[in-house]
Every structure is written in structure tokens, then in C-alpha cells.
LUMZAPA-619099 format. One record per residue (C-alpha): chain; x, y, z. Coordinates in steps of 0.5 Angstrom, whole numbers. Each point is the difference from the previous one (the first is absolute). Layout:
[keti 'A' [X Y Z]];
...
//
This chain:
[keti 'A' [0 0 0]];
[keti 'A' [2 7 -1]];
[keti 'A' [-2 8 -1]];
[keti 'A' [0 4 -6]];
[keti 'A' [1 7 -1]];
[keti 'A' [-3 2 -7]];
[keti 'A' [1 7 -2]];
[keti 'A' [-2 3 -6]];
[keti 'A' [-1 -6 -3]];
[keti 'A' [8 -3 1]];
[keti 'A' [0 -6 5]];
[keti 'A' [6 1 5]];
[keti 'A' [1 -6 6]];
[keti 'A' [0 4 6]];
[keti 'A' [4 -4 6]];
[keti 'A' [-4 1 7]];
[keti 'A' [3 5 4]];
[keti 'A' [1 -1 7]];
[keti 'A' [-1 4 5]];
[keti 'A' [5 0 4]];
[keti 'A' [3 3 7]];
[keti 'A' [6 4 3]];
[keti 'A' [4 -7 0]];
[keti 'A' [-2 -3 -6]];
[keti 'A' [3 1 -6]];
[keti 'A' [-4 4 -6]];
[keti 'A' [-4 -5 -5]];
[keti 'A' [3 2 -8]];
[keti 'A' [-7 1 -3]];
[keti 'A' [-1 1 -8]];
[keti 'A' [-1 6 -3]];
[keti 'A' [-8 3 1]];
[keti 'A' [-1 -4 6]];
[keti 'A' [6 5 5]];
[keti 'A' [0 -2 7]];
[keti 'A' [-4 5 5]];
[keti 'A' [5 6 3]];
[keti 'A' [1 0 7]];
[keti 'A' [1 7 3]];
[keti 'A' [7 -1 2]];
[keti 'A' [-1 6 4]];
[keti 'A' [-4 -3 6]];
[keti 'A' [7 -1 4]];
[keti 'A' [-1 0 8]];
[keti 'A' [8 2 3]];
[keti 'A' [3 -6 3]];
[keti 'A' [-1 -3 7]];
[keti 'A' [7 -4 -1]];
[keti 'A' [6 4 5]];
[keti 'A' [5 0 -6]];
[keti 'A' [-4 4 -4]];
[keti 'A' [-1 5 4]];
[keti 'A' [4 7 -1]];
[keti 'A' [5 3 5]];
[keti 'A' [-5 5 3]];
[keti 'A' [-6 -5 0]];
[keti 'A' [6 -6 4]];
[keti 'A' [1 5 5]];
[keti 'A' [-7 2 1]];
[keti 'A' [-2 -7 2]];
[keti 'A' [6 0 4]];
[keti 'A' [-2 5 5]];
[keti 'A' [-7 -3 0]];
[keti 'A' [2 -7 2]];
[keti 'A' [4 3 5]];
[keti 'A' [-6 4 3]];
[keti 'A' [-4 -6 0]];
[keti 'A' [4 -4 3]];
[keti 'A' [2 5 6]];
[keti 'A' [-8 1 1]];
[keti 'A' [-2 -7 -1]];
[keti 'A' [6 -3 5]];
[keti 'A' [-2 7 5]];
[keti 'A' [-7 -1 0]];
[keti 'A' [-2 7 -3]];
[keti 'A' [-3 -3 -7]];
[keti 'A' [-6 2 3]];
[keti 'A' [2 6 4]];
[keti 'A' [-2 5 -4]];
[keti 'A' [-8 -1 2]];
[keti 'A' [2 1 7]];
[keti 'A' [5 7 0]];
[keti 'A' [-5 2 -5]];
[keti 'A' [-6 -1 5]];
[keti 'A' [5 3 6]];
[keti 'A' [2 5 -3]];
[keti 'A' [-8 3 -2]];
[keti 'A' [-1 -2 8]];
[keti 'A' [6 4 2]];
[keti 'A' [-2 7 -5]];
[keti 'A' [-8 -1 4]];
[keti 'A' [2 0 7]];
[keti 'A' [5 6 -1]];
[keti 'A' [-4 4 -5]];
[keti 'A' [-5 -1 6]];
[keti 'A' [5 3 5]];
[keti 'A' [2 6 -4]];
[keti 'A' [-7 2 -1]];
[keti 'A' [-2 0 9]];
[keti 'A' [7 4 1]];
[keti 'A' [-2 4 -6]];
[keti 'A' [-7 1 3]];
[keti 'A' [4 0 8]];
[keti 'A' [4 6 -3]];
[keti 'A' [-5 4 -2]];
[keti 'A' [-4 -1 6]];
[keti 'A' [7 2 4]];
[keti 'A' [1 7 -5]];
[keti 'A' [-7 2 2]];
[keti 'A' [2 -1 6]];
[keti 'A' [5 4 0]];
[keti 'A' [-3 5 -4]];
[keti 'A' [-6 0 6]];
[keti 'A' [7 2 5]];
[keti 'A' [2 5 -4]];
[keti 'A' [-6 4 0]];
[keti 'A' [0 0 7]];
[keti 'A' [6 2 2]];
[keti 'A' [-1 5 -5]];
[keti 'A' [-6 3 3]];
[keti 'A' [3 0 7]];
[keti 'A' [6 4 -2]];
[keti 'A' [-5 5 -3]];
[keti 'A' [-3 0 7]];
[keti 'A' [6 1 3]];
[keti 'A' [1 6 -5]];
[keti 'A' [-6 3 2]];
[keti 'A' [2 -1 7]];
[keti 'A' [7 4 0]];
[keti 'A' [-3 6 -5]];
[keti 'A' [-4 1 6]];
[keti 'A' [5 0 6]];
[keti 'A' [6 4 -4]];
[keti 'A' [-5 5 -4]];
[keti 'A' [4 5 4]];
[keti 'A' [7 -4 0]];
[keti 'A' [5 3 -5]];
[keti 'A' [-1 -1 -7]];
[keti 'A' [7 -5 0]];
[keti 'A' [-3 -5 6]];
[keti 'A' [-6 -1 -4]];
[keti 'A' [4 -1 -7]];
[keti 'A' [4 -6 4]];
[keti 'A' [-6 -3 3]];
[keti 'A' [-2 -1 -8]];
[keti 'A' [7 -2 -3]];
[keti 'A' [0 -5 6]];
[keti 'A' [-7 -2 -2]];
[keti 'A' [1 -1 -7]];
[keti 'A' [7 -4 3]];
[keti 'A' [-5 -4 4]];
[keti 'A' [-4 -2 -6]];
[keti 'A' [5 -2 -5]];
[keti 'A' [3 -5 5]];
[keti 'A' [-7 -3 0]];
[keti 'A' [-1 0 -8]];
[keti 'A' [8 -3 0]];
[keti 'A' [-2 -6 5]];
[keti 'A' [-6 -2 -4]];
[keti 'A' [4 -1 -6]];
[keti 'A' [5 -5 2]];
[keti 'A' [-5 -3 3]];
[keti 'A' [-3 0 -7]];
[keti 'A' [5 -3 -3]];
[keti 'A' [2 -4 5]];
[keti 'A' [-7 -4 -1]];
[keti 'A' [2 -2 -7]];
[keti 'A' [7 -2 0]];
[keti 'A' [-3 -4 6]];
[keti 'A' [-6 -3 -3]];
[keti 'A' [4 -2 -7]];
[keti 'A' [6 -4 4]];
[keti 'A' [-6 -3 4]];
[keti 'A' [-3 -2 -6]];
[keti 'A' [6 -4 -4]];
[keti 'A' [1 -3 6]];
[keti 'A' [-6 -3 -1]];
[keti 'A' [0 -2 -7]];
[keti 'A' [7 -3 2]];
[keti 'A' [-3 -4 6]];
[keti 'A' [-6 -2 -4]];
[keti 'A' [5 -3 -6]];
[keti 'A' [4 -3 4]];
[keti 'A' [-6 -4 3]];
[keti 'A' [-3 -1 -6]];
[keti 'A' [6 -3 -3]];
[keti 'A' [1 -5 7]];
[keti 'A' [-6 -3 -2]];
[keti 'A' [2 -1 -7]];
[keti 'A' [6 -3 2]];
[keti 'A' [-3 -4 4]];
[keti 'A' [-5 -3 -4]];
[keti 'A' [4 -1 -5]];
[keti 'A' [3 -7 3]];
[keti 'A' [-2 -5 -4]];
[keti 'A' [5 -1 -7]];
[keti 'A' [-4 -3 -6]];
[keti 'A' [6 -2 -4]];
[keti 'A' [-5 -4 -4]];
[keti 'A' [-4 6 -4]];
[keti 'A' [-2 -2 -7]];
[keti 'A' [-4 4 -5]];
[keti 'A' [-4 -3 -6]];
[keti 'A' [4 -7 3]];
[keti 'A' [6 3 0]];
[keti 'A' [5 0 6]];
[keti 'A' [3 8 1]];
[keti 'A' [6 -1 4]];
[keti 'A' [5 0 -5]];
[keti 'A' [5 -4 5]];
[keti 'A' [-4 -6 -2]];
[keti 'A' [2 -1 -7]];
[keti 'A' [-6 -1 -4]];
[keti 'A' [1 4 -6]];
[keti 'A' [-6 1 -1]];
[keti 'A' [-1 5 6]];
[keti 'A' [5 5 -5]];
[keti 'A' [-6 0 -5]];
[keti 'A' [-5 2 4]];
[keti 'A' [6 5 2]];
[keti 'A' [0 3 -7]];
[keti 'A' [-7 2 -1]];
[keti 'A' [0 4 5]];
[keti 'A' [6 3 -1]];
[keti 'A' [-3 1 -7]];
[keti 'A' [-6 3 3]];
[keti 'A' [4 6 3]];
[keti 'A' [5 1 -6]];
[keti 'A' [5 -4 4]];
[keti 'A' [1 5 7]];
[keti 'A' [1 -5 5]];
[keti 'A' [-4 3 5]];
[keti 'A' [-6 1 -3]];
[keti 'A' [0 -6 -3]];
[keti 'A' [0 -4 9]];
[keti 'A' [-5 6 2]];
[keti 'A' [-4 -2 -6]];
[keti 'A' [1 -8 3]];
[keti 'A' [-2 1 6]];
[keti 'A' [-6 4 -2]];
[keti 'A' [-1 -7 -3]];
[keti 'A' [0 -5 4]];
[keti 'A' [-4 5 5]];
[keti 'A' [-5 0 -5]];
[keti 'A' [0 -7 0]];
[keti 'A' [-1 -1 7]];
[keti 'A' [-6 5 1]];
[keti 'A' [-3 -4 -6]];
[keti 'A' [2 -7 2]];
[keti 'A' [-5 1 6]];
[keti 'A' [-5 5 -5]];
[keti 'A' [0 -6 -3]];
[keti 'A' [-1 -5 5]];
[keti 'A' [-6 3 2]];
[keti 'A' [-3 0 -7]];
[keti 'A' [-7 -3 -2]];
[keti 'A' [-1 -7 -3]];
[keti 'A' [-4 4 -6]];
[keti 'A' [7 4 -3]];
[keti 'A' [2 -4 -5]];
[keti 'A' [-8 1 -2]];
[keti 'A' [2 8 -1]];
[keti 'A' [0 0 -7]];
[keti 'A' [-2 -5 -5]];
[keti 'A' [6 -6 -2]];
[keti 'A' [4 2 -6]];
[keti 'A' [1 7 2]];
[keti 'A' [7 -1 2]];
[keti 'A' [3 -7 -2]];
[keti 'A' [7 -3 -3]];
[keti 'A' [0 -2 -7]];
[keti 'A' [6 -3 -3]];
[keti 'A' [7 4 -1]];
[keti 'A' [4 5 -4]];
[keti 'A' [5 -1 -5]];
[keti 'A' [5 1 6]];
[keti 'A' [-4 -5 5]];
[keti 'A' [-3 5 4]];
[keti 'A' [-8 -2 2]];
[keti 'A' [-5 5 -3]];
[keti 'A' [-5 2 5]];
[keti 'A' [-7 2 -4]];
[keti 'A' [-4 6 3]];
[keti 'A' [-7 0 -2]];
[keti 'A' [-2 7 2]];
[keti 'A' [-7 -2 -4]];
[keti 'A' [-4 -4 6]];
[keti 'A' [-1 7 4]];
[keti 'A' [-4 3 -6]];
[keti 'A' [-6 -5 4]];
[keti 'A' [-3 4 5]];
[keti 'A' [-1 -5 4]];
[keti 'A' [8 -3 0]];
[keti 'A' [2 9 1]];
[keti 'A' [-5 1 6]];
[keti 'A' [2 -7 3]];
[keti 'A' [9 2 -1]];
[keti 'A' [-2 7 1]];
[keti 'A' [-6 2 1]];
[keti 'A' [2 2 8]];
[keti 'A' [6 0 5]];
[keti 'A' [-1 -8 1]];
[keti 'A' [0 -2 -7]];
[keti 'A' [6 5 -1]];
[keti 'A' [5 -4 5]];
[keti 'A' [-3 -6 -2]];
[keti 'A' [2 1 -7]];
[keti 'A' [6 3 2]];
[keti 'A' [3 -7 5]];
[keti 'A' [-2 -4 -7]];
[keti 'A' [4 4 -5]];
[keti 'A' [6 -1 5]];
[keti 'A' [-2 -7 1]];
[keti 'A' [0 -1 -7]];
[keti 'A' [7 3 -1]];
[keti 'A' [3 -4 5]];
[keti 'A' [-2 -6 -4]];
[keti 'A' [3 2 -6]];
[keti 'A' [7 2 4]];
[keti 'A' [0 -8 2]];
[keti 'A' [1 -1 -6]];
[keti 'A' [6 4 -1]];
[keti 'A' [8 -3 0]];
[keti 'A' [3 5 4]];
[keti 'A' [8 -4 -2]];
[keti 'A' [5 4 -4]];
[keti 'A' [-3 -1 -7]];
[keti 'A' [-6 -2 2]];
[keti 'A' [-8 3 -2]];
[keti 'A' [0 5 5]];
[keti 'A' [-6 5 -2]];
[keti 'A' [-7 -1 -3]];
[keti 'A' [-3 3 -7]];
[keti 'A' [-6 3 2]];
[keti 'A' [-6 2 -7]];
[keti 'A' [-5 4 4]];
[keti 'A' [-6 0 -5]];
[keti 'A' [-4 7 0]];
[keti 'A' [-7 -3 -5]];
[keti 'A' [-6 3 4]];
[keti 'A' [4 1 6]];
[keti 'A' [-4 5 4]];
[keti 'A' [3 8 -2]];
[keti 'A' [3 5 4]];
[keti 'A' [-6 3 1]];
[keti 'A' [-2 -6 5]];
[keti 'A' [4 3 7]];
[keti 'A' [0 -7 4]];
[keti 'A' [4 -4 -6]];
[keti 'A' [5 6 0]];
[keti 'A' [2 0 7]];
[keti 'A' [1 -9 0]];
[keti 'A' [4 1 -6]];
[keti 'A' [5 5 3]];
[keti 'A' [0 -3 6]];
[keti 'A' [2 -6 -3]];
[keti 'A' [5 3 -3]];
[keti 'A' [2 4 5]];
[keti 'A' [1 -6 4]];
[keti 'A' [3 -5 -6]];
[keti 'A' [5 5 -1]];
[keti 'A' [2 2 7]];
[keti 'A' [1 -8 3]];
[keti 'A' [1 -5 -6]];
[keti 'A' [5 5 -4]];
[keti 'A' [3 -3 -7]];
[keti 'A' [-5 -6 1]];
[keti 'A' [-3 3 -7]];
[keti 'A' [4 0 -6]];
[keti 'A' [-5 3 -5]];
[keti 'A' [-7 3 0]];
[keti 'A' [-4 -2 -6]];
[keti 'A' [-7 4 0]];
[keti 'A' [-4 -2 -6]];
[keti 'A' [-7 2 -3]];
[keti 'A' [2 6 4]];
[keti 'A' [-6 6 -2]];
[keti 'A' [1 7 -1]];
[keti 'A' [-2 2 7]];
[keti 'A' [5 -4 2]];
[keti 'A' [6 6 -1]];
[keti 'A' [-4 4 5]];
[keti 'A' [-1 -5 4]];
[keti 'A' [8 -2 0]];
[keti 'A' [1 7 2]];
[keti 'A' [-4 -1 6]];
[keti 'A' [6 -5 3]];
[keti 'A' [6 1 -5]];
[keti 'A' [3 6 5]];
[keti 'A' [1 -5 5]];
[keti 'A' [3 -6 -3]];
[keti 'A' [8 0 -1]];
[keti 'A' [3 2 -6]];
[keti 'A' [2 -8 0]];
[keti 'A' [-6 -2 1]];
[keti 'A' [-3 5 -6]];
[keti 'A' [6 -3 -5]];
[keti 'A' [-3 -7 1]];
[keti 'A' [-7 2 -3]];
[keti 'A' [-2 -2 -6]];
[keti 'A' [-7 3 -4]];
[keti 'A' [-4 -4 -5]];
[keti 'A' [-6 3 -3]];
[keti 'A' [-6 -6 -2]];
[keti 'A' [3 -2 -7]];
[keti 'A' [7 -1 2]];
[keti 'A' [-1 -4 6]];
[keti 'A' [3 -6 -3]];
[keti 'A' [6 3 -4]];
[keti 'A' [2 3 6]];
[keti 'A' [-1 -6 4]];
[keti 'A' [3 -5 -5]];
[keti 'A' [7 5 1]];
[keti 'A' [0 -3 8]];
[keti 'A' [-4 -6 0]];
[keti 'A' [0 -6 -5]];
[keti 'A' [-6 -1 -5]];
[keti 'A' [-1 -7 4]];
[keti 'A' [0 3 6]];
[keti 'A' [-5 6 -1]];
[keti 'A' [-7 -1 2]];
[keti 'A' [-5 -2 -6]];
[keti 'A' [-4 7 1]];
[keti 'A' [6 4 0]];
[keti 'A' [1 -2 -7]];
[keti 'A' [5 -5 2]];
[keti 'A' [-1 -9 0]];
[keti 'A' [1 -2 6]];
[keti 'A' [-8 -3 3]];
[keti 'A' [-1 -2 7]];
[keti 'A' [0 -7 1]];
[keti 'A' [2 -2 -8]];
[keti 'A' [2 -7 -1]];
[keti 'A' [0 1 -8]];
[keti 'A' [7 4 0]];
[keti 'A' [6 1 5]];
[keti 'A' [6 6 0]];
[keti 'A' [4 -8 0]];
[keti 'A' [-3 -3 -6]];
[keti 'A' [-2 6 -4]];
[keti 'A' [4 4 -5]];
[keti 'A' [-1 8 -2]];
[keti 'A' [0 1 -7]];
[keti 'A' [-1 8 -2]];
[keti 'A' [-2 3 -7]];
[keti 'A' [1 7 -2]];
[keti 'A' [-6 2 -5]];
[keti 'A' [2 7 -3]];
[keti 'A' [-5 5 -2]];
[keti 'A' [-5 -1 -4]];
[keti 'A' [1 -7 -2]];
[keti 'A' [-2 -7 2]];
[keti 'A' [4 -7 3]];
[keti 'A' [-2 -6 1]];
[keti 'A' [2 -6 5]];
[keti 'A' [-1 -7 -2]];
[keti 'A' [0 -6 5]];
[keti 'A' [1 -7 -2]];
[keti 'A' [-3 -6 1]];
[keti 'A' [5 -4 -4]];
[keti 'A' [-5 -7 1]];
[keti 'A' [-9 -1 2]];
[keti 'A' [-2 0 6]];
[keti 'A' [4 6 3]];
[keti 'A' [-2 6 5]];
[keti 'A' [3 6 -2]];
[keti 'A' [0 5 6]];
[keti 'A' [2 7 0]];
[keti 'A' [0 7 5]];
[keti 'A' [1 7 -5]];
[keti 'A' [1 7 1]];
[keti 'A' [1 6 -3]];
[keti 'A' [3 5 4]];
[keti 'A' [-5 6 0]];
[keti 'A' [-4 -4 -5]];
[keti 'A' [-5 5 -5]];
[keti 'A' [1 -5 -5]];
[keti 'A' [-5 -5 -4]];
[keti 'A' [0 -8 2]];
[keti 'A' [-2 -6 -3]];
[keti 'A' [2 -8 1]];
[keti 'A' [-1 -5 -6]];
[keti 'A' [3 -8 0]];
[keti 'A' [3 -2 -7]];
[keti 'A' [0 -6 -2]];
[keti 'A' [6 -4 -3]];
[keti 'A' [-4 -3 -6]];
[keti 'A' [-2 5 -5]];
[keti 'A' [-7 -3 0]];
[keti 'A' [-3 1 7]];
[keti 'A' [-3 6 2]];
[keti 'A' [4 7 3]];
[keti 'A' [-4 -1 7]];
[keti 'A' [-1 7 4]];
[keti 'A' [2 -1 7]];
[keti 'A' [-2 8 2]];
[keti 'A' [-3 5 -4]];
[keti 'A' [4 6 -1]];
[keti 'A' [-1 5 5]];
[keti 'A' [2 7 2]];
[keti 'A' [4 0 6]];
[keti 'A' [-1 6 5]];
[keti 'A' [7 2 3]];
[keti 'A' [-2 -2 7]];
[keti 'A' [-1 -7 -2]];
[keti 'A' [3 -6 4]];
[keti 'A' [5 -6 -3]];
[keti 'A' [-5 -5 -4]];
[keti 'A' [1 -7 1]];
[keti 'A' [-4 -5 -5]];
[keti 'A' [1 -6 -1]];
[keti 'A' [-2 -6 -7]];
[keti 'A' [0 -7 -1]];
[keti 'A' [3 -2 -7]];
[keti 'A' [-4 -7 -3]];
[keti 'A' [6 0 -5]];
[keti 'A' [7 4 -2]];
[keti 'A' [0 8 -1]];
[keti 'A' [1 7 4]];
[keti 'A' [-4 5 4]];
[keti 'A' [2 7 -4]];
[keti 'A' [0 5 5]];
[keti 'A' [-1 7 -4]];
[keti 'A' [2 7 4]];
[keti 'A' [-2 6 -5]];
[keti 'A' [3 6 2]];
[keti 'A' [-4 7 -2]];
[keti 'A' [3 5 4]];
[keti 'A' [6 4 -2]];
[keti 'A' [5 -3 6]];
[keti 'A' [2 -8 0]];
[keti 'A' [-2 -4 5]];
[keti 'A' [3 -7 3]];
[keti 'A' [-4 -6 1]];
[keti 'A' [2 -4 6]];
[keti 'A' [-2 -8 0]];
[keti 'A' [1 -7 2]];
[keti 'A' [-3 -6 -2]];
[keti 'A' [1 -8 0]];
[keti 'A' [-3 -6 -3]];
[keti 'A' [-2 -7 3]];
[keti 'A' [-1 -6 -5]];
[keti 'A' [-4 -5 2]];
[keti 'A' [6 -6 -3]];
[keti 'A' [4 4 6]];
[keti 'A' [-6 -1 5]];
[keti 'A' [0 -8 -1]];
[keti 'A' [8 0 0]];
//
């Protein structure tokens, strides 16, 4: 049995093109039949010591050691607890300043109230004297005045050093407190942190770098990369982490049975793999278009955590997936699909994306290595400017956006054919037992513009079932099946009427038992004014094969 690509009436034998992988070597294909281009792009940086650069060597350095020291020291968790010291510390003597403030206030008013009245008796007291010495030489009554006034700047000078005395008092008052409360504080932290947990993991991972595990310097790395390589963001950003972790293990143990019921299955799973090995998670963003499933995810806070503990339970089985080893696949693909998902209209649907991206982006850095959105509608760019200005530049690079026509080519640049989910134009069905990506190879055909190709599939003997997947990428082309018998006298049988494909169309799969020797002739004709490529697979099972 073979495949024949018939164009402008000139018959070429066409070799099946494999698909093949990152360590498989290319498959030569005939001319009309080339091999589908990857994008050779799409490279993640190396996990593998060796290939790191000086800077980025002595980053990971510095880091290691810092987890070291405050693993062995027991301090990994130490951040919560000063944080928590520290904001207790600043309360109570904030709270202090405020009564002595209020305290001098009370003393200055006082201190006014004095002032006053001493200076109403010295006015008395004047009044008095003028009366005694109004005979007295004028030179007795002046030096009475002169020792009055003497008298009275005395008593202003006494109350301005008692003025600012109380300051100078009360501010070395209230940094000995401050001083005390810290150093209370920072004895009860000591003092809790008594127990030394060499055995913290994240993702399964050990973190101690003294115990070896090479996979520890990956995980490292992704923080590292999170942070641009600066060693003291980066532990500070796993320390927030592994914090976060430990709320949500107890948020999470408290969970109700019903959470995996949150939102209808399908809407997030792992489907096959990329060209470079990573798993691809599938986001079907289309299920919250029903009222009842967005009033059930979203409609009130309950509905909102909920989903929320179930979007994270689903990441966290899709990270025990990965291989964190030196080489090893250790990040996902992620394909959100936007058909009919709710628009930014829609407040609650806004706020459960960010969260998630909020959240994703803070405690699983680098898990991700692309994010394909496809089907993605025009209100979408409004709706991207909403969450765009919180996300890294890193994390923006891995973006990639794909309007309804080029879902399956963009796709087919990352995933192959064979993996990609039959509604995203790709082969590959749920539960298929027709065709394998072992037992099956690809073969890609180039119609040009404003012309037709034909393939033909053997059946060299009677009694053989032809099989076969096609698509054509972005399809908008008319599509017809006919078997051709070898005897010249038996009749042309139509297999599918000609039909005009509709660029969203799925990959078709059919079928046809040949009673005798022949071919099934598949006709693509191209009208457009761009060319087209047609993708297929197929296979031949003969009943003589069957018996033997």
C-alpha cells in the first residue's frame, strides 16, 4: 500500500513524513510532501549547571548558601514571624507616642494656667507698690519696675527649660522602648525557632543544597529567574512561597467534599505533549458562558474561594508531572482557549483571572513555558490591558495570541499534529483506537494558490479497509472522496460528496472497504490566493492480513 500526490496531472511517489522529536533524526520527504516546520524559537535556558553564565553561577552561589544558613538555622520561616514582631512593635509604640503627646499637651496647658497667674500676682503686687512709694523719688519706683521685670524673665527662663526638657526626656523614654519591645520580641522568635526542619521540599524537592539532590538547583534556578538573577529577591520571594503553602495546606484541609465540582470537567486537564516533551494543559475558558456554572464559580465569595482552591489543585497535579532533574521537562505548556468566555464586562470573571494570575505568578515562578490564548475575540485586547501591567516582562514574553483562523497553525508550531486535540483542528481524539502517534506517520502536502492536489491511497489486493485523518490548515477549500477501482470496467464510487470547507472545520476522519484493488482519491482544491497545506495520516487493514 502507498500514497500518491497527484498535482497538475503529473503522478509523484510521496515518502510518509514522520513526525519527529527533539532527539529523533528528520525524516527525508519527497518534493510536495515537506516536513512540518517547527519553531525553532521556542527554547527555554538550560537547567544544567554548566550551562549557566558566570554572573548567573555565582547567583545560584549565593542563593544556595542562603538557604543553606537558614535552613540549618532554622530561620527559612523567620520571615513571618519578625514581619509580625515588627508591626506589633511599631503599634505599641506608636500607642505610646500618642499618650505622651497628649500627656505634654496636658503639662504645657498647665504650664500656661501657672504663667498666668503669676503674672496677674506681679500685676497685683505693682499695683500695690505704686500705691506705697507714690511720694518715693522717681529713682526708687523705676528700680522697683527693673527688679519686677527681672522677676518675671526669671520665671519665663524656667519655663522654657522645663519646656525643653520634656521633649528631650520623653523621645529618650520612647527609644527605650522601642529598643525593650524589639528585644522582647526578637527572644520570643529565638525562642520559637527551636525546631531545625532539614527535610523541607517544595514541588517534592528537597531544598537543603548540602544533601545533594541535583534537582534542588533547578528548583533554585526558577526563582532565580523570576528575579532576574539577584540572589536576595529571589529567597525572599521562596520564603513568601513556602509560606503561602503552608496557609493554603491548612486552607485546603479545611475544603469542602464538592470543590472538584467548582467548574464542569474538561476545563482545565493535561492533554499529550509539545514538541520538546512539556505537557500541555488545556484551559477551556467557555464553560463560565453558562449561568449557572459562573453563578456556581463565581457568583459569590464562597463560590469564588472555591474555585479558586480548585484551580490550584489542578496546577499542583499538573507539577507532579514534571522532572525536575538536570534536563528533565520541568515546565508546562498552557493553551487557554477564550471561545465564548464571559467579556470584561463581567466583574467577578476579572477578578478570578487576576487572582489566579496573581497568584500563579508569585508562588510557581518558571512552571510555564508558553502561554498560547487562542480563539481569542476582539475585546479581548481591552481585557488583557486590565491584567497586562501586573505581570513581569518575562512572564509577557511567553505570551502568544492567536485569532479563531490561526488556531491550528499557531498551535501546530509548538504541538504536533498528532497531539493537538481534534477540535483545535489537530488528529488526535479522545480514547482513539484507529491510530497511535507510534503506529502512524504524518504526511504534509502544499496546495498552492488557485489550484488542486490530489492524494491517492492504495489498496493493492480486495478486501482492505482504507483509514485515514486529514486537515488542512485553516481549511476555506472544496473537498471531495471517491475510490477508483484498478479494473478499468468497474465503476468510480463516491466516498464524500464535494463540500466547501469552512475555516474552522475539525480534521476529518473516514473510512472505506475496498471489495477489489483500487485507490481512494482525496481532492483539495485551493481557491484562495494563498497556498494551503494539507496534513493527513492513514492506514490499510486487509482481511488476508487479518487471518494470518
Amino acid at each position: 500500500m502507498g500514497v500518491e500526490v497527484v498535482s497538475g496531472g503529473v503522478v509523484e511517489a510521496v515518502a510518509p513524513a514522520k513526525e519527529v522529536s527533539a532527539k529523533a533524526e528528520a525524516v527525508a520527504v519527497a518534493p510536495g510532501a515537506a516536513a512540518v516546520a517547527k519553531n525553532t524559537s521556542f527554547r527555554e535556558e538550560s537547567n544544567r549547571l554548566g550551562d549557566l553564565k558566570d554572573g548567573e553561577r555565582k547567583a545560584l552561589a549565593e542563593f544556595r548558601a542562603k538557604v543553606e544558613e537558614a535552613i540549618v538555622e532554622g530561620k527559612l520561616f523567620d520571615l513571618e514571624d519578625s514581619t509580625a514582631a515588627t508591626s506589633s512593635s511599631k503599634v505599641k509604640v506608636e500607642k505610646k507616642k500618642k499618650e505622651k503627646k497628649e500627656g505634654k499637651k496636658k503639662k504645657e496647658k498647665a504650664a500656661e494656667e501657672k504663667k498666668a497667674e503669676e503674672e496677674v500676682k506681679v500685676e497685683e503686687a505693682a499695683a500695690t507698690e505704686e500705691k506705697k512709694t507714690e511720694e518715693e523719688p522717681k529713682k526708687e519706683v523705676e528700680a522697683v519696675e527693673e527688679k519686677k521685670a527681672e522677676e518675671a524673665k526669671e520665671v519665663e527662663a524656667t519655663e522654657e527649660k522645663k519646656e525643653e526638657a520634656e521633649p528631650a526626656e520623653e523621645k529618650k523614654q520612647e527609644e527605650e522602648a522601642a529598643t525593650a519591645e524589639d528585644a522582647g520580641e526578637a527572644e520570643k522568635a529565638d525562642t520559637a525557632a527551636v525546631v531545625v526542619d532539614k527535610d523541607v521540599a517544595l514541588w517534592g524537592v528537597p531544598l537543603l543544597p548540602s544533601k545533594g539532590d541535583e534537582a534542588t538547583d533547578v528548583v533554585l534556578l526558577k526563582f532565580l529567574r523570576a528575579r532576574d538573577f539577584k540572589a536576595g529577591a529571589a529567597f525572599e520571594m521562596l520564603r513568601r512561597t513556602l509560606r503561602w503553602r503552608r496557609e493554603w495546606k491548612s486552607l485546603a484541609a479545611t475544603a469542602a467534599a464538592d470543590d472538584d465540582d467548582a467548574v464542569p470537567e474538561g476545563a482545565c486537564r493535561l492533554d499529550g505533549a509539545d514538541r520538546e516533551g512539556h505537557p500541555v494543559c488545556y484551559n477551556a475558558l467557555g464553560v463560565f458562558a453558562d449561568d449557572t456554572v459562573y453563578k456556581a464559580a463565581l457568583g459569590d465569595d464562597e463560590g469564588k474561594a472555591r474555585f479558586l482552591r480548585w484551580r490550584v489543585r489542578a496546577m499542583e497535579s499538573h507539577v507532579a508531572e514534571l522532572d525536575f532533574a538536570p534536563g528533565g521537562v520541568a515546565s508546562l505548556l498552557q493553551v487557554t482557549d477564550l471561545r465564548n468566555s464571559p467579556g470584561p464586562a463581567r466583574k467577578d470573571f476579572r477578578v478570578a483571572i487576576r487572582q489566579v494570575v496573581d497568584l500563579f505568578q508569585d508562588n510557581y515562578p518558571e512552571l510555564v513555558a508558553r502561554n498560547i490564548l487562542i480563539n481569542v475575540p476582539f475585546s479581548y485586547y481591552a481585557f488583557s490591558t486590565l491584567f497586562y501591567p501586573f505581570l513581569t516582562q518575562r512572564t509577557k514574553s511567553k505570551f502568544v495570541v492567536a485569532r479563531p483562523s490561526k488556531v491550528t497553525e499557531t498551535l501546530l508550531k509548538y504541538i504536533p499534529i498528532e497531539a493537538i486535540p481534534v477540535k483545535y483542528g489537530g488528529l488526535k481524539r479522545d480514547g482513539d483506537t484507529e491510530f497511535s502517534a507510534e503506529d502512524a506517520e504524518i504526511t504534509e502536502v502544499v496546495v498552492k494558490a488557485s489550484s488542486t492536489e490530489t492524494i491517492e491511497i492504495e489498496a493493492t489486493e480486495g478486501d482492505t479497509t482504507l483509514t485515514w485523518d486529514l486537515t488542512v490548515l485553516g481549511w476555506e477549500v472544496s473537498y471531495k472522496e471517491e475510490f477508483v477501482p484498478s479494473d478499468e470496467g468497474s465503476y468510480t464510487i463516491v466516498v464524500s460528496k464535494g463540500r466547501k470547507m469552512g475555516a474552522t472545520e475539525e480534521a476529518v476522519r473516514n473510512s472505506f472497504r475496498a471489495g477489489e484493488p483500487g485507490k481512494v482519491v482525496i481532492t483539495v482544491e485551493n481557491a484562495t490566493r494563498g497556498k494551503k497545506k494539507v496534513l493527513f495520516r492513514h492506514k490499510a487493514n486487509s482481511s488476508s492480513a487479518k487471518k494470518c
